[in-house]
N, C-alpha and C positions, 0 to 999 in steps of 0.2 A: 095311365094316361089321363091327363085334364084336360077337362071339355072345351076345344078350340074358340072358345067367345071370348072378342076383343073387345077392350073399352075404347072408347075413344073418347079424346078431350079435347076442344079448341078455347081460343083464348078472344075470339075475335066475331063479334062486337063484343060480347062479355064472355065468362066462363060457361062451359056447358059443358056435360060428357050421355053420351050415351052407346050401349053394347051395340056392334059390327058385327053378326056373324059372318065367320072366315068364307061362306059362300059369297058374299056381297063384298068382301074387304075390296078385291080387285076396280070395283067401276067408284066404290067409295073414295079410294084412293086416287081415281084419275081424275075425279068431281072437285078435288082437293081446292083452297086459292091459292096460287104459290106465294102471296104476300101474307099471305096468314100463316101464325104456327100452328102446328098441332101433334098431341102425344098418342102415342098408341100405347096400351101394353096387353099383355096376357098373363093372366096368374097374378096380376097385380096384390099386392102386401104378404106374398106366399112364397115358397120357395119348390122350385124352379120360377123364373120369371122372366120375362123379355118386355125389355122396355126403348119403344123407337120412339123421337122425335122427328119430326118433318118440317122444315122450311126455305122457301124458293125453291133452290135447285139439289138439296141433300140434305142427307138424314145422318142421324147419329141410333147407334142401337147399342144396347146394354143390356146384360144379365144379371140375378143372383140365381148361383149355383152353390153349393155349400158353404152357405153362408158368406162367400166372396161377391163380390161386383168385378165384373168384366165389362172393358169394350170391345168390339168390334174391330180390329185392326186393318188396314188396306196396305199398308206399310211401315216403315221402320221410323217415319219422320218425329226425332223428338221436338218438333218445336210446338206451342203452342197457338190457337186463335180466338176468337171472341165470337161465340156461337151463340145462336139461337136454339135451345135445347130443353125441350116440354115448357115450352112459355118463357123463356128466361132465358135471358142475353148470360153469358159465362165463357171463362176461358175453356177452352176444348181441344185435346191434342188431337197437331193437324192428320197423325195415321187415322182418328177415327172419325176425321172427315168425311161420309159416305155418299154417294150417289145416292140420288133421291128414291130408284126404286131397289134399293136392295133394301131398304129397310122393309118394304113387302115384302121383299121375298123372304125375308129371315120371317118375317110375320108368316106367310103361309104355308111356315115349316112347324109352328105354334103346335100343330097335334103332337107330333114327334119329336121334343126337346132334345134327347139322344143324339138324332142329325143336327137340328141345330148345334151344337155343342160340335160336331165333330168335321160338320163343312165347312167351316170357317176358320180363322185365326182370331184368338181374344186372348187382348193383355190385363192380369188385374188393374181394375181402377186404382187410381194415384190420385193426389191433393195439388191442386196448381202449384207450383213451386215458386210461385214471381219470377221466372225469368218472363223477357218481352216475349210480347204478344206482336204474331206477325199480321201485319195489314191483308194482306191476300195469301191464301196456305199454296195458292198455286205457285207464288214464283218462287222460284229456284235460290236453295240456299246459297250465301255469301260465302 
């Protein structure tokens, strides 16, 4: 098991990062500005890895596990959107659209990557394909 210490990175006024222990994550995270983004990861450039982004009202989380990238799935939605995701506006498929604190909570699972890995749904990561980009992932497809 690796040592449950998060990094954290904000982007806002300028870059900064510094380690979160997982005791602290919880009030860290409520502290958050929802107009600012910011990265979490654990294990960062190593493998097992969990990588969450946070901004306004939802996060995005990401794996490496055997050598693969995984996201996060909430659902089967293939369409994509235009996210805010560790500092950086990009298209992002709308399944892994996430609610703003499950990215905690997948963070506060950081000691035991095992569960991580096994309470969730994760589709390997893919490359934008250009199809459009939907304006809002909430409404309902055409």
């Amino acid at each position: 098991m690796v040592d449950a210490k998060i990094e954290m990175d904000s982007w806002s006024p300028s870059y900064s990062t510094r380690v979160v222990p997982v005791g602290d994550l919880e009030s860290v995270w409520q502290s958050l500005d929802p107009t600012s983004p910011y990265g979490f990861s654990w294990n960062s450039g190593d493998e097992p890895a969990i990588l969450v982004g946070v901004y306004k009202d939802y996060s995005t989380v990401s794996i490496m596990h055997g050598g693969t990238a995984y996201d996060l799935a909430i659902s089967d939605d293939d369409r994509w959107c235009e996210a805010m995701v560790l500092g950086e506006w990009m298209p992002w498929p709308v399944r892994s659209i996430l609610t703003r604190d499950l990215g905690l909570e997948v963070l506060l699972k950081s000691g035991d990557f095992s569960r991580v890995v096994a309470d969730y749904t994760w589709v390997e990561q893919e490359g934008y394909d250009g199809t459009q980009i939907v304006e809002d992932p909430e409404d309902d497809e055409e």
